[in-house]
C-alpha positions in Angstrom: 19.3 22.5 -4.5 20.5 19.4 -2.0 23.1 17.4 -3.7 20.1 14.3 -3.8 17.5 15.9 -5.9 20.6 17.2 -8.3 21.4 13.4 -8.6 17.9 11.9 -9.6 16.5 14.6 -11.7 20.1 14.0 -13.8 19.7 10.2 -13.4 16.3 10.2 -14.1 16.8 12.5 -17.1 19.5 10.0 -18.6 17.1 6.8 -18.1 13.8 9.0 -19.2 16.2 9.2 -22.8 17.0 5.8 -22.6 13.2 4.7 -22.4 12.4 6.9 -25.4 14.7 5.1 -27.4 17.5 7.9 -28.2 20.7 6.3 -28.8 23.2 5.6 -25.4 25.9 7.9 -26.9 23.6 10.3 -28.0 21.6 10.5 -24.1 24.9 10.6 -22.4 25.9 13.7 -24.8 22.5 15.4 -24.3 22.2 15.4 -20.9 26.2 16.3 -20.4 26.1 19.7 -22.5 23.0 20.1 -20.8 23.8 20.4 -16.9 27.7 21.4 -17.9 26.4 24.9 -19.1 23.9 25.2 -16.6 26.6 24.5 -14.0 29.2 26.1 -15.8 27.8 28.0 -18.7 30.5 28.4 -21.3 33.2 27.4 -19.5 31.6 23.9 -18.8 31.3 23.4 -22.6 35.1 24.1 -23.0 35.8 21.6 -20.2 33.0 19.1 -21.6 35.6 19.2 -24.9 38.7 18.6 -22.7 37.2 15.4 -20.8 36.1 13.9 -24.2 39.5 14.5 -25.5 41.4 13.1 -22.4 38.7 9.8 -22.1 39.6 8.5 -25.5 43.2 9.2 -25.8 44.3 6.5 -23.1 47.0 4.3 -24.0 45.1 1.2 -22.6 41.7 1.7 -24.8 44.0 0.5 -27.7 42.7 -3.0 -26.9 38.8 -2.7 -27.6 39.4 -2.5 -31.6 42.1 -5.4 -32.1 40.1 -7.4 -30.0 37.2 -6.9 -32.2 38.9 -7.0 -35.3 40.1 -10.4 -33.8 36.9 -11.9 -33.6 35.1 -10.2 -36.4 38.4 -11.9 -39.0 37.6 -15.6 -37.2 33.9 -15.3 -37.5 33.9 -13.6 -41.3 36.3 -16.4 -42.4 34.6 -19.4 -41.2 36.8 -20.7 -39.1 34.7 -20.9 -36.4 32.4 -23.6 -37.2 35.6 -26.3 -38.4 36.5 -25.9 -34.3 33.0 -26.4 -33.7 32.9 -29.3 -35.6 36.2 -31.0 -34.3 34.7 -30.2 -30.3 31.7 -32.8 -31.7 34.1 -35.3 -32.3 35.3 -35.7 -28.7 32.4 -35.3 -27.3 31.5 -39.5 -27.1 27.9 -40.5 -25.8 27.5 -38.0 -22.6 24.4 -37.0 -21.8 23.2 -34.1 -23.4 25.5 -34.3 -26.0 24.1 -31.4 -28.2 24.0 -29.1 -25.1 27.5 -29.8 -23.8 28.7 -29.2 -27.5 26.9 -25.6 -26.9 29.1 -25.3 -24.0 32.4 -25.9 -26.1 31.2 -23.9 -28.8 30.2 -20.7 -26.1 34.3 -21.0 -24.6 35.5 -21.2 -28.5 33.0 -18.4 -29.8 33.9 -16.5 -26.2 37.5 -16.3 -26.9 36.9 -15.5 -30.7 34.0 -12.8 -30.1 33.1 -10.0 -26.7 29.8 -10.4 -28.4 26.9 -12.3 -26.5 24.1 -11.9 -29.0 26.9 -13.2 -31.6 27.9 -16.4 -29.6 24.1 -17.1 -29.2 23.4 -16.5 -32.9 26.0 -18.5 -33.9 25.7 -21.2 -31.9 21.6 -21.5 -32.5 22.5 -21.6 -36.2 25.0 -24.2 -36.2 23.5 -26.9 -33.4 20.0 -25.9 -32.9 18.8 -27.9 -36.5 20.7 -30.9 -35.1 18.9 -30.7 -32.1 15.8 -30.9 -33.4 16.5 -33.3 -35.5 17.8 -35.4 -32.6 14.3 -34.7 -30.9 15.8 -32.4 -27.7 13.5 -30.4 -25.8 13.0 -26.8 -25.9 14.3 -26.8 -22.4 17.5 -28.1 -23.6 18.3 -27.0 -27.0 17.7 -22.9 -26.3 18.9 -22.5 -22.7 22.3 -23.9 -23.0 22.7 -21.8 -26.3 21.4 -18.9 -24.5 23.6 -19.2 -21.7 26.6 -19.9 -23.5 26.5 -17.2 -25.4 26.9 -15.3 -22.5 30.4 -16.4 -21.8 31.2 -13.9 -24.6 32.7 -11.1 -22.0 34.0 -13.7 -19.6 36.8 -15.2 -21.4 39.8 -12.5 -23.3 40.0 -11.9 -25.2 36.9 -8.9 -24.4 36.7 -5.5 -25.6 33.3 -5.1 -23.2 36.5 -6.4 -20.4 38.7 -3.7 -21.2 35.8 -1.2 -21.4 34.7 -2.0 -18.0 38.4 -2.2 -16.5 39.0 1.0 -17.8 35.7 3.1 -16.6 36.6 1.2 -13.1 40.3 2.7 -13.4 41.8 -0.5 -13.1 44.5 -2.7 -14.6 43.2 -3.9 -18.1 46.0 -6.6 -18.2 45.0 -7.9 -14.6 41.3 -7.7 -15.1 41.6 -9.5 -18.8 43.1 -12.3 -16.5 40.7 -12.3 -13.0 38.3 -13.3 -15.6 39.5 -16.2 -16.8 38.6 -18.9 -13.9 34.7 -16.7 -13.1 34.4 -17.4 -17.2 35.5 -21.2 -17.1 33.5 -21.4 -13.3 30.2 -20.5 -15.9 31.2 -22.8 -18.5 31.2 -25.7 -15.9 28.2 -25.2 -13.8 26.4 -25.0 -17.0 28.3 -28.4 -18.1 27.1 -30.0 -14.4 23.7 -28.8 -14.8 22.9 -30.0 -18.2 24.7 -33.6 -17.5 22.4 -34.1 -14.7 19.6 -32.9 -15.9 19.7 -35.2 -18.8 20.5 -38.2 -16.7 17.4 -37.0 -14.6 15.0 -36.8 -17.1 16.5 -38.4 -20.3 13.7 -37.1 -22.7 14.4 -34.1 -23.1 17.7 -35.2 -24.7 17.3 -38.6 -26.4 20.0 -41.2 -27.2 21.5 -41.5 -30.9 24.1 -43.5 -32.3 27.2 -41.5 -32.9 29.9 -42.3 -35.5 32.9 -43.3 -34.0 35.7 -41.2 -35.1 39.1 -42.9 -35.2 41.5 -41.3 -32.1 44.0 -40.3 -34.9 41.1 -38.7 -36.9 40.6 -36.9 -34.3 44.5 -35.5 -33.0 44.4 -34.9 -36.5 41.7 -32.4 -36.3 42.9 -31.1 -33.5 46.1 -30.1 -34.2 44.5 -28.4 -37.3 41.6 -26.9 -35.8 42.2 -26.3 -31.9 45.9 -26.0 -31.4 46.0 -22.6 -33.6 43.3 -21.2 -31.3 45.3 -22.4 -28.4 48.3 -19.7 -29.7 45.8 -17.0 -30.0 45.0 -17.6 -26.8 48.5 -17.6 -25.7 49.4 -14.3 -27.3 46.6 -12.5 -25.6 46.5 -14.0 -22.2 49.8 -15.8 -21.5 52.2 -13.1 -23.1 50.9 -10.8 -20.3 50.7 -13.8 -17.5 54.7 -14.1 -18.2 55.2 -10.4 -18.4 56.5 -10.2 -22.0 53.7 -7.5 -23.7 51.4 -5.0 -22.4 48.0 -5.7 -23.0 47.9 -3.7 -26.0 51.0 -5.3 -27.7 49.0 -8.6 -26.9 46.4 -7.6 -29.1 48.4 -6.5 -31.7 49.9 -10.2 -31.9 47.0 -11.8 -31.4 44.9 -9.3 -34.4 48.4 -10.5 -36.4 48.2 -14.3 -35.9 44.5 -14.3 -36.6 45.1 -12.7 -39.6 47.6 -15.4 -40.6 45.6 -17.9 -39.6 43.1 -17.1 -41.9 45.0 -16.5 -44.8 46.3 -19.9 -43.8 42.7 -21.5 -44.2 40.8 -19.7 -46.5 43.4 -17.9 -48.3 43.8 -14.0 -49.1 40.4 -12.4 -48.9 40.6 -8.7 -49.6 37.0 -8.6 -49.8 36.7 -10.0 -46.3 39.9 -8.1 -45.3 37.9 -5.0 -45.7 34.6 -6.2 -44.2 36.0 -7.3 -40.9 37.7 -3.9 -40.1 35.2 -1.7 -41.3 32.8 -3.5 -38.8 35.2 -3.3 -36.2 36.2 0.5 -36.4 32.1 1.2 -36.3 31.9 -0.7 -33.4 34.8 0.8 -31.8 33.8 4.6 -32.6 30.6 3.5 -30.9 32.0 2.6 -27.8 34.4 5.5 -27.6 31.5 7.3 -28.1 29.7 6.1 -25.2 33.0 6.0 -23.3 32.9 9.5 -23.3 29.8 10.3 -22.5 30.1 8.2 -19.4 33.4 10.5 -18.3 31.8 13.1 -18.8 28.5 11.7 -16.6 30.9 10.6 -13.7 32.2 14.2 -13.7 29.2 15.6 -13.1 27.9 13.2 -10.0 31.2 14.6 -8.6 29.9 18.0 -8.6 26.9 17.9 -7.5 28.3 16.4 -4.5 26.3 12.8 -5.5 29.6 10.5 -5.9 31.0 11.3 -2.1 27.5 11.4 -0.2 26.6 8.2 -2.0 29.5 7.0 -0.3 28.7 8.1 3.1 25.3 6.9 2.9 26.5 3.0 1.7 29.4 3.2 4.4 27.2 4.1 6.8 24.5 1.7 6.5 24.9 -0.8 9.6 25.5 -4.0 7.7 28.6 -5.8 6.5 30.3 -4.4 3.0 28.8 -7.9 1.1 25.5 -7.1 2.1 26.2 -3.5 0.3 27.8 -5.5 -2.9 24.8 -8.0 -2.8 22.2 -4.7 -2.8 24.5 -3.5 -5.7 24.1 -6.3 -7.4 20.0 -6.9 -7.3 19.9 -3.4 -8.6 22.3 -4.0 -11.4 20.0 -7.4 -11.8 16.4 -4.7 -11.9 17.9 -2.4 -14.8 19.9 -5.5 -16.8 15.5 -6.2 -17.0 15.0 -3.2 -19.3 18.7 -1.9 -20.5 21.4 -3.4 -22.5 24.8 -3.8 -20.4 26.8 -1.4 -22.2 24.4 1.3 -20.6 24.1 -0.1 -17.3 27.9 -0.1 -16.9 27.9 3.2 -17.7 25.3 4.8 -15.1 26.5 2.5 -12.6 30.5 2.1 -12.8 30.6 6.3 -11.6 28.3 5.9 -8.5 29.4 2.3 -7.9 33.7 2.3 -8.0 33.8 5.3 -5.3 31.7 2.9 -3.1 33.7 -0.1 -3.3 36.9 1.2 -2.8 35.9 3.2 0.2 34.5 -0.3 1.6 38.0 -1.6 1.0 36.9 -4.7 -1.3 39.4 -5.5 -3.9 37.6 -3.7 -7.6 39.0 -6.6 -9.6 36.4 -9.4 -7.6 33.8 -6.8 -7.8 33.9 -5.9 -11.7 34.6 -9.7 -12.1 31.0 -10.2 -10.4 29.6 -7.3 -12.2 30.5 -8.5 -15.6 28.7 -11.2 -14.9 25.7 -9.9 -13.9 25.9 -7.7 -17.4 25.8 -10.9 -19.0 23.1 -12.4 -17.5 21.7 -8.9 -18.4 21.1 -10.0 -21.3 19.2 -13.4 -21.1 16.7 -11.8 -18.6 13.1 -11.3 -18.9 11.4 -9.2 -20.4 13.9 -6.8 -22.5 17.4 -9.5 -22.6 18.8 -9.1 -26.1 20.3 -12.2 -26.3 16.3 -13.7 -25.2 15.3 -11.7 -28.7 18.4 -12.7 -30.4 17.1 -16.3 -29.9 13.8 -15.6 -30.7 15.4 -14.0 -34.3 17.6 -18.0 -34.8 14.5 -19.8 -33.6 10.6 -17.9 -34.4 9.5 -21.3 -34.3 9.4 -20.9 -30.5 7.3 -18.9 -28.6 9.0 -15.8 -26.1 7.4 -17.6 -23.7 9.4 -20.9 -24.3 12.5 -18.9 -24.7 12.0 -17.0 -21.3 11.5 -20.3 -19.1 14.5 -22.0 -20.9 16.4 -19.2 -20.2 15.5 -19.0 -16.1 17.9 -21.8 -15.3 21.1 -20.4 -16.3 20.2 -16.7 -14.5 20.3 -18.9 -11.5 23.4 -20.6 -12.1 25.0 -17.2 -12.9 23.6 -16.0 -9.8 25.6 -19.3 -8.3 28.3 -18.0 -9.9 28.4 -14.4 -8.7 28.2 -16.2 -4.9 30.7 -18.2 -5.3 32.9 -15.6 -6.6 32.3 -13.5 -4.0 32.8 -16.0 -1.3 36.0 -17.3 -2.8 37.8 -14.3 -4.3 40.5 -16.1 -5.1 39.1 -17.9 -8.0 38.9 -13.9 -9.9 42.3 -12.6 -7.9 44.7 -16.1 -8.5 45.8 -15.6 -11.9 46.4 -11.6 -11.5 48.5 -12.6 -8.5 50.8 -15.1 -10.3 51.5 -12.5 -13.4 52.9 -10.2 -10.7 55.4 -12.6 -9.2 
């Protein structure tokens, strides 16, 4: 049997599971014990063991669960929504107030939470009343919420980064770090778009008096409130820009400082104690378990010969390498329509890295782009599961309302991706600097 029919009746198998609704893990599993022993009979079982083992035993995994248990202590404590609330206080009489509020709150949640549907839940909970109350738009109050919760992956700390960085076999400290300027690139087309837009049309964001909050009120507040996330920050990101930690020991500060932080605020919680790392060890074992699956999968395309004739065929197509990416990236955009990231990046990251790096484009651009196109994954018609996530904060509005608020920030993602891949320097600057 040719090497192509191998390759869709395996690929096709894996998505005709994902369609009936069996689990990712479980459909990855499945369909590797399957075609290992029909490949390999019992000696493909015995090697199926040995690349499960070998996948989840990687030094630079360790990551993915103090990042998690990061966010999860921020969010169960509350402390959260007093950043949120000292953001409002700066915020003056812009237009689009509310919306640009969302915008801080999506960069604080982002570097609290890898979580998209989590950003957009808690960002609908906490300023979508106030909107309404202020009499925005539909337009206005659910698209910037839905697109700022996608900044979730964008900025580190992100156990969906360190995933991806480490299916794509490369350096988890300097992807954490190309991500940075794509994440805050999002963050301010987003800000741009909903300025104008309210200056355009100023209904759908109306004018209201705002209390004026004294400027020492307010450094007050900040110093309480913002400076302690700007040290978490620091002890993820900066420690490995100046070369003191590994990624991992990063985390391990930041999980440490967080913790302190919100003994600091809330006092000793046991009860929450418990609650934030059970949820973050079930979530972990979830992606490991995935993680695996997708080894596995990308060992399999290698035998059946899929991996290096998929590279032939892409290399020898007679265009330029960025019309390849750009084709890469509208098929990425067709399955992000029906399948939750997480899956997408594991089908695609085997058949897709071989390509790249053949094609000699540098992996930490292309991942940069591709995380983004995961995350708009998830705000696009029909299937998006941040566009349901909304729909759960908000059943006052239709799917319908929810789907044309969300269109304008899948273009300025798109935007995003472009300029990104016309200016690789924005993704490849700060990687560069940490190896000087």
């Amino acid at each position: 049997m040719d090497w192509l029919t191998l390759f869709l009746i395996i690929l096709s198998s894996l998505i005709g599971l994902f369609f009936l609704g069996v689990p990712v893990a479980f459909a990855f599993l499945f369909i590797n014990i399957l075609f290992a022993y029909l490949f390999w009979g019992d000696a493909g079982l015995t090697q199926l063991i040995l690349s499960v083992f070998r996948s989840i035993t990687s030094f630079s995994l360790l990551p993915i669960p103090l990042f998690l248990l990061m966010g999860e202590v921020m969010f169960l404590f509350g402390i959260a929504q007093n950043m949120m609330e000292t953001v409002e206080k700066w915020m003056g009489r812009l237009p689009g107030r509310l919306g640009l509020l969302a915008v801080g709150g999506g960069v604080i949640f982002a570097t609290l939470s890898g979580s998209a549907m989590a950003g957009c839940a808690m960002l609908g909970q906490t300023l979508l009343p106030e909107m309404e109350k202020r009499g925005y738009k539909y337009q206005i109050t659910l698209g910037p919420i839905m697109g700022c919760g996608t900044l979730a992956a964008m900025i580190p700390p992100s156990a969906l980064g360190v995933l991806l960085a480490s299916l794509a076999q490369v350096s988890v400290g300097d992807f954490l770090l190309s991500i940075i300027f794509p994440g805050l690139l999002m963050a301010a087309l987003i800000a741009i778009y909903i300025v104008v837009r309210c200056w355009l049309n100023p209904q759908l964001a109306p004018e209201y008096e705002v209390e004026k909050v004294p400027l020492g009120k307010k450094l007050i507040l900040t110093g309480k409130f913002i400076l302690p996330l700007g040290l978490v920050i620091f002890s993820v990101i900066g420690l490995i820009i100046f070369g003191i930690a590994t990624p991992t020991e990063s985390a391990a500060v930041g999980a440490l400082i967080c913790f302190i932080l919100a003994f600091i605020y809330k006092g000793i919680r046991p009860d929450i104690v418990k609650k934030s790392i059970v949820s973050s060890v079930r979530i972990t074992v979830m992606m490991f378990m995935i993680l695996t699956g997708a080894t596995a999968f990308s060992q399999l395309l290698a035998y059946t010969g899929a991996s290096s004739n998929l590279v032939n065929l892409a290399t020898g197509l007679p265009v330029p390498p960025i019309v390849v990416v750009i084709i890469m990236q509208f098929v990425l955009v067709l399955l992000g329509t029906f399948m939750e990231p997480l899956s997408i990046l594991m089908v695609a990251l085997p058949i897709y890295m071989p390509i790249i790096r053949h094609l000699g484009i540098d992996p930490l651009v292309f991942c940069s782009v591709l995380l983004i196109n995961m995350e708009m994954a998830t705000i696009s018609p029909p299937d998006g599961l941040v566009l349901y996530t909304m729909k759960a904060v908000a059943p006052q509005y239709s799917m319908s309302q929810i789907y044309k608020a969300s269109i304008p920030f899948i273009v300025i993602d798109i935007i995003a991706m472009a300029i990104i891949m016309i200016f690789p320097g924005i993704a490849l600057f700060l990687p560069s600097m940490a190896r000087r």
